[in-house]
One Martini backbone bead per residue (centre of mass of N, CA, C, O) as a GRO file, in nm:
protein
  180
    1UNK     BB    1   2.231  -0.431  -2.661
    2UNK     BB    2   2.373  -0.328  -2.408
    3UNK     BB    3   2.237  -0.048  -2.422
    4UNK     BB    4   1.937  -0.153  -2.383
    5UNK     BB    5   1.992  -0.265  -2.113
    6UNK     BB    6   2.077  -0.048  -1.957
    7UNK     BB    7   1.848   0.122  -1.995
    8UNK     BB    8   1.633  -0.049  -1.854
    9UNK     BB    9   1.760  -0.015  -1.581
   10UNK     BB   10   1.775   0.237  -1.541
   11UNK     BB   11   1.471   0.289  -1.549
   12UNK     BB   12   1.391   0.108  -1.321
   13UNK     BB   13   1.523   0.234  -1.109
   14UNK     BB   14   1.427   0.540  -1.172
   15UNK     BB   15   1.104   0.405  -1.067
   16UNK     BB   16   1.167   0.290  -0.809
   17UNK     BB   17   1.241   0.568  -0.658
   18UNK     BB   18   1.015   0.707  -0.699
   19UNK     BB   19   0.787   0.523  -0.563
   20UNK     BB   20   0.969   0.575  -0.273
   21UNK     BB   21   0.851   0.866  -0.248
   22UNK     BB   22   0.543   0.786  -0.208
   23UNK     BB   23   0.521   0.567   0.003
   24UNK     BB   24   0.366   0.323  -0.216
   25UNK     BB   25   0.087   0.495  -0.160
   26UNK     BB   26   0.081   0.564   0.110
   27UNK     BB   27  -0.066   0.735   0.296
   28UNK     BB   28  -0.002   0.977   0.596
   29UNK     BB   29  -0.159   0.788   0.806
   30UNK     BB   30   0.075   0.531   0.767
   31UNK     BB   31   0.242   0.719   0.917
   32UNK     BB   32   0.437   0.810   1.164
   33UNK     BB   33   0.308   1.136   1.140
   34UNK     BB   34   0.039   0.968   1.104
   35UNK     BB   35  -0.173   0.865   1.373
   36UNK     BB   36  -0.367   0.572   1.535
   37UNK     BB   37  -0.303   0.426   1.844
   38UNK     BB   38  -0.373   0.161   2.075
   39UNK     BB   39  -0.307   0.008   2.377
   40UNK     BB   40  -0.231  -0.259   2.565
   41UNK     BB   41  -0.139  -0.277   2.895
   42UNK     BB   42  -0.122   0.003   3.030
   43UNK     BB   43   0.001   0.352   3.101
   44UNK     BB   44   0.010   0.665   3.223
   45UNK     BB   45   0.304   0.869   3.288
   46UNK     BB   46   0.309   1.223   3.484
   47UNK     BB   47   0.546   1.492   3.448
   48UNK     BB   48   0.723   1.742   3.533
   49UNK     BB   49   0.898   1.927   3.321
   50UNK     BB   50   1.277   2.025   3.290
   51UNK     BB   51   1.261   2.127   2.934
   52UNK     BB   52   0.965   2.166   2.906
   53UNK     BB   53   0.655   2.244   2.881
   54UNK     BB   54   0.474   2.080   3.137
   55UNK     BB   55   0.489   1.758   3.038
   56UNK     BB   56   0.579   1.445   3.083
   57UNK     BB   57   0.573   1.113   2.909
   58UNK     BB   58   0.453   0.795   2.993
   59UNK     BB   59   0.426   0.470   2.867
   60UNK     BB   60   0.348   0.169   3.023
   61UNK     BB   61   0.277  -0.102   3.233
   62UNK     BB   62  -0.090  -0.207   3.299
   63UNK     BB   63  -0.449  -0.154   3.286
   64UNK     BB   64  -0.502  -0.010   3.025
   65UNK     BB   65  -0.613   0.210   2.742
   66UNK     BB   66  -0.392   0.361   2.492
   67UNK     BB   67  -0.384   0.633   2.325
   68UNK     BB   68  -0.289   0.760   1.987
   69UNK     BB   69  -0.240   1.102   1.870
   70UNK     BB   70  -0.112   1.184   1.536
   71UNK     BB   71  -0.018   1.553   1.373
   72UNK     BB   72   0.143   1.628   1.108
   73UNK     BB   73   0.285   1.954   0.993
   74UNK     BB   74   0.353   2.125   0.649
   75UNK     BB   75   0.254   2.421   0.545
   76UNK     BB   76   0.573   2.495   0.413
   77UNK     BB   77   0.785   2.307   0.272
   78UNK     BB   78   1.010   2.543   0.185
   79UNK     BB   79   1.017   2.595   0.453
   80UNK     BB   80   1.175   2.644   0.783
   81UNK     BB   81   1.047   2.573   1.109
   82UNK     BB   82   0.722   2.496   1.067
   83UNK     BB   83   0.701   2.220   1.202
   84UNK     BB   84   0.416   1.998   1.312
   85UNK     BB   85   0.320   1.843   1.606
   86UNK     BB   86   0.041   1.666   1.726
   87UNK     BB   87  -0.093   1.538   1.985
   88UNK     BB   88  -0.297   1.240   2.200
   89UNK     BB   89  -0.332   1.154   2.522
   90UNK     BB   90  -0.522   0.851   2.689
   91UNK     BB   91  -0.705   0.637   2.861
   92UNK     BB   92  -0.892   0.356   2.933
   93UNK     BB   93  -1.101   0.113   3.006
   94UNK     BB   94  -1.084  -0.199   2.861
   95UNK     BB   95  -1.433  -0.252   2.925
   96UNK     BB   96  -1.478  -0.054   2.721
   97UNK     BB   97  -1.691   0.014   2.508
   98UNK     BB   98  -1.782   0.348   2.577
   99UNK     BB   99  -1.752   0.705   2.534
  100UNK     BB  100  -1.713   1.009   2.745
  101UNK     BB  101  -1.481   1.274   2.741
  102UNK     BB  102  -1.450   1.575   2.952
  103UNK     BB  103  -1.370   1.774   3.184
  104UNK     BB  104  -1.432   1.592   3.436
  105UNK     BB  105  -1.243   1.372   3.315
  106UNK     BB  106  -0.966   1.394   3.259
  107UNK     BB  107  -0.791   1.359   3.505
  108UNK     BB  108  -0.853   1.044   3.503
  109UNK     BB  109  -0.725   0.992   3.193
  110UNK     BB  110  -0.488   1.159   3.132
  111UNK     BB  111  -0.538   1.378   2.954
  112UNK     BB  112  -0.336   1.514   2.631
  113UNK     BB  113  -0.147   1.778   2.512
  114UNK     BB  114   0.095   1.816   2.218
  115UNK     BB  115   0.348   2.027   2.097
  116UNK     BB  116   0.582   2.033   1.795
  117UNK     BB  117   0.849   2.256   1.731
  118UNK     BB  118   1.016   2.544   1.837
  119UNK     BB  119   0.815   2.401   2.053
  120UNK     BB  120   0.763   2.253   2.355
  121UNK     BB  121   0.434   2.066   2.451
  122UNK     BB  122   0.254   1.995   2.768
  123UNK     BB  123  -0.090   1.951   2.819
  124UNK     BB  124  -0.386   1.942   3.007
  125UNK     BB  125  -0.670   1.895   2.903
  126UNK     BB  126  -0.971   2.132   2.901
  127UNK     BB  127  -1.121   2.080   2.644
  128UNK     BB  128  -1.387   1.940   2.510
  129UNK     BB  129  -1.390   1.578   2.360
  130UNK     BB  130  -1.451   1.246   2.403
  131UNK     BB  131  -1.541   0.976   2.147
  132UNK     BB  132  -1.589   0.618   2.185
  133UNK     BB  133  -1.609   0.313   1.966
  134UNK     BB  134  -1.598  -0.045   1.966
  135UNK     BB  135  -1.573  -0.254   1.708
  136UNK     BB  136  -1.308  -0.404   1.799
  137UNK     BB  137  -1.048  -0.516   1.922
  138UNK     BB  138  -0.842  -0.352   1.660
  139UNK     BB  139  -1.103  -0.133   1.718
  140UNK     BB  140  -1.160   0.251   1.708
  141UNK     BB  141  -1.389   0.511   1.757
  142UNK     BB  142  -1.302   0.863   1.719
  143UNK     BB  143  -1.402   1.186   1.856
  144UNK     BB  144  -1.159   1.481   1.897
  145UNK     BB  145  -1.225   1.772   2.038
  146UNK     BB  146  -0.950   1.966   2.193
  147UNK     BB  147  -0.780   2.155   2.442
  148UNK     BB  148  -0.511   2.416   2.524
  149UNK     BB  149  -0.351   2.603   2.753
  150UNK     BB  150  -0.078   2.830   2.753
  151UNK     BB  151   0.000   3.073   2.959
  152UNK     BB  152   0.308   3.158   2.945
  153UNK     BB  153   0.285   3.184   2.581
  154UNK     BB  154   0.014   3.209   2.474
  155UNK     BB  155  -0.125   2.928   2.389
  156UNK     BB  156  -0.301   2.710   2.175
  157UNK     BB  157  -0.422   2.361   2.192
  158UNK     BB  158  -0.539   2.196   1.898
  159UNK     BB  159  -0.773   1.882   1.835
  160UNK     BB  160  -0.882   1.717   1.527
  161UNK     BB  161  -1.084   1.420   1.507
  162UNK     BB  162  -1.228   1.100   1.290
  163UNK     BB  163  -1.118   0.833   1.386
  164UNK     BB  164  -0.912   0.510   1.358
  165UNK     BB  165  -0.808   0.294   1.597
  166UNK     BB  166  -0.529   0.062   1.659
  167UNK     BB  167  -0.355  -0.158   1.707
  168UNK     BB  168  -0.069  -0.199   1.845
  169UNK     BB  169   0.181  -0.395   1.721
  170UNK     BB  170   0.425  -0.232   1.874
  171UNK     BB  171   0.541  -0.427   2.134
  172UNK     BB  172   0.720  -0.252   2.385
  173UNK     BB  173   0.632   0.045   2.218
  174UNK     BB  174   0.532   0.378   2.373
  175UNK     BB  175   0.693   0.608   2.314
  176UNK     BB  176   0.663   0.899   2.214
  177UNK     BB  177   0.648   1.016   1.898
  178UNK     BB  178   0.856   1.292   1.766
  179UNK     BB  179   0.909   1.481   1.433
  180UNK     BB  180   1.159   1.722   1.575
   0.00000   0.00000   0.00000
């Protein structure tokens, strides 16, 4: 009896490591690695980086709305120093219900793209649109696609996405998270 009692222990434990390898069934998208989400009462500052390409950023207490794409890839989970981290961070007026950001447009937003891998960079967005549309307090429709070019090392970065953007939880937590 002692032998079958341990043995069902056994495979409980055996069950339950095994479930918590796959983040409990939640998707990609709910993990720190990919995730989409605005803070209120924030604001972005941009200063010139002297660790690496672009700019450094952080986000304080302001009065706009903060947006934040992080995009987590490992093209071959096998391979050593391939993931890449794709982020994208801008500001938006609180009291707006949709907007439309544009060329002409970025750099009032502060908007920025930046990639992290064996190279960490962050470059004002220069190219593409951002649209967004105002669900509820706690959500936004935001729809993507922006690049910008890094002259000193002929690199493109480049973010496409459809997703859904959350108030963030975790007020008083806003610096960038990068995951390389």
């Amino acid at each position: 009896m002692k032998k079958t009692a341990l043995l069902l222990i056994f495979c409980q434990l055996l069950f339950s490591c095994s479930q918590s390898d796959d983040n409990n069934g939640a998707s990609p998208e709910d993990s720190a690695e990919n995730y989409q989400v605005f803070f209120e009462d924030s604001k972005l500052m941009l200063s010139t980086s002297e660790s690496h390409q672009g700019f450094d950023l952080e986000v304080t207490s302001g009065n706009k709305l903060v947006f934040k794409f992080l995009n987590f890839e490992d093209p071959i989970p096998e391979a050593i120093d391939d993931e890449q981290t794709t982020i994208v961070y801008f500001e938006m007026d609180p009291d707006a219900t949709e907007f439309k950001i544009e060329a002409k447009d970025f750099d009032e937003a502060n908007a920025v793209i930046g990639v992290g891998s064996s190279i960490r960079i962050i470059e004002k967005i220069t190219g593409g649109a951002i649209i967004g549309t105002k669900i509820s307090e706690n959500e936004w429709k935001i729809d993507l696609d922006v690049s910008s070019m890094n002259e000193d090392i002929d690199i493109e970065i480049t973010a496409t996405t459809s997703a859904s953007f959350t108030k963030s939880t975790f007020e008083g937590i806003w610096m960038p998270i990068y995951t390389y």
